[in-house]
N, C-alpha and C positions, 0 to 999 in steps of 0.2 A: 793848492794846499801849501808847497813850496817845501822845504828844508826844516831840520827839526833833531835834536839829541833825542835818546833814547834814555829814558829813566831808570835805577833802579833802585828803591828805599826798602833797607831792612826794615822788617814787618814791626818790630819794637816801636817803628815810630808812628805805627798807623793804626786807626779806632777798631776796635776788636770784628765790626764788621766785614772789614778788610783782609783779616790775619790769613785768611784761605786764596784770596787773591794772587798769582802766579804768574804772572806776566809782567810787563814793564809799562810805562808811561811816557808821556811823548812830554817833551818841552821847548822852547822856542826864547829858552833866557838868559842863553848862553852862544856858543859862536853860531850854532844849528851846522854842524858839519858830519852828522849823520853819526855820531860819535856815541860811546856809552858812557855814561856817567853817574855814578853809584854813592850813593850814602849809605854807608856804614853802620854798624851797629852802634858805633860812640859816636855817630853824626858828622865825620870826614868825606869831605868829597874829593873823588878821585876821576879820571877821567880816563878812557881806553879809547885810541882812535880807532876809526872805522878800518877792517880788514887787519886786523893789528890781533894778536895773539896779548894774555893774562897780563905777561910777561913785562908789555909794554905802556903800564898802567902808570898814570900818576899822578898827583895830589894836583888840586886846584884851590888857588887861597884864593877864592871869590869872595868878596866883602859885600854885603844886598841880599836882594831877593832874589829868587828861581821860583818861576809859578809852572806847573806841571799838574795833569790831568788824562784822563782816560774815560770812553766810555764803556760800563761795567755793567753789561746785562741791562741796556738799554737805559741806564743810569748814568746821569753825567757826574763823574770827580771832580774834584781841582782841587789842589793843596797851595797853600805860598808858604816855603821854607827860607827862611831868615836865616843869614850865614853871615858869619866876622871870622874873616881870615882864612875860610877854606872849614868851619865848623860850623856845623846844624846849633843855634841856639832855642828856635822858635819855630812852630810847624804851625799854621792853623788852618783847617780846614773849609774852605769857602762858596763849594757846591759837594753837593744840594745845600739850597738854601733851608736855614733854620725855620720850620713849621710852628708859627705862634701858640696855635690851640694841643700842637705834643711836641715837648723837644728833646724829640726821640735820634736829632741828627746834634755831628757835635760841630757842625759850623756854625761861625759867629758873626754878630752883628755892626755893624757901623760902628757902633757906640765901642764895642770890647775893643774892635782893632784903632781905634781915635784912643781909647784909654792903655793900650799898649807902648802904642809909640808915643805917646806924651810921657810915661809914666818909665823908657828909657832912654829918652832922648838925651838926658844930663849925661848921661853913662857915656855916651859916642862924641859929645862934641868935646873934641880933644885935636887941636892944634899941631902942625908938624911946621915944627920953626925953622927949618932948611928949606921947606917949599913953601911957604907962607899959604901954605893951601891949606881946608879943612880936612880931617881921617874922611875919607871916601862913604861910610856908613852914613855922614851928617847926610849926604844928597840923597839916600833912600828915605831919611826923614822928610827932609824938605818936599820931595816929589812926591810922599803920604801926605803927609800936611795938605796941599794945594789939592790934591785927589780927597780929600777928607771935607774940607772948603767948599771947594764946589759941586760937592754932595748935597750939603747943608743948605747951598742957597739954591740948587735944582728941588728938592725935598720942601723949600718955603714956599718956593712960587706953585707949585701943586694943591 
């Protein structure tokens, strides 16, 4: 199973199915050092290390994604929460999958998360003229992109 943070998202950010939900979620997209790490009601991530008291909590400016899940009465979760600079800007829910004939779940398809990160990719590609690098966000586009891609042509040849 191996290593893993502990999650924990104020309920504000999660589908009303959820709101009673009371425990935390495992994630594996960050260092996995058994750690807690919390989003906030304004979408701040913070991190508490293991055996570590409130006290010794603090911000994480994670630029990317964190994908985090739980199974919830025999129910698989999983969320990808999208973060610039240590702030929740985009959460979309991605198990259970979306039921064609009722969409009664609020996860979304290939096509929404393709029209997402196309539709901000303008916003993030922004240059840091001292390190002639790209702002770190462009490479979570990039890495969607190619995961998006070769969707498309697994999805052709079927």
């Amino acid at each position: 199973m191996g290593m893993f943070d502990d999650l924990i998202i104020d309920k504000v950010h999660l589908p009303n199915e959820l709101k009673d939900y009371e425990k935390g979620w495992q994630t594996k997209s960050l260092d996995c050092y058994m750690n807690l790490i919390k989003i906030t009601e304004n979408g701040a991530l913070l991190e508490t290390e293991y055996n570590n008291d409130e006290n010794n909590t603090k911000p994480i400016y994670h630029t990317g994604e964190i994908i985090f899940y739980q199974d919830i009465n025999k129910k698989w979760y999983q969320f990808v929460g999208f973060f610039d600079d240590g702030i929740l800007f985009r959460l979309i829910q991605t198990s259970p999958v979306k039921s064609e004939e009722n969409n009664t779940n609020a996860s979304v398809s290939l096509k929404e998360i393709e029209d997402f990160f196309f539709e901000m990719r303008e916003d993030f590609i922004l240059w840091d003229e001292e390190e002639k690098g790209q702002y770190p966000m462009q490479r979570t586009f990039d890495a969607m992109k190619n995961f998006i891609e070769s969707k498309k042509r697994t999805n052709t040849k079927q």
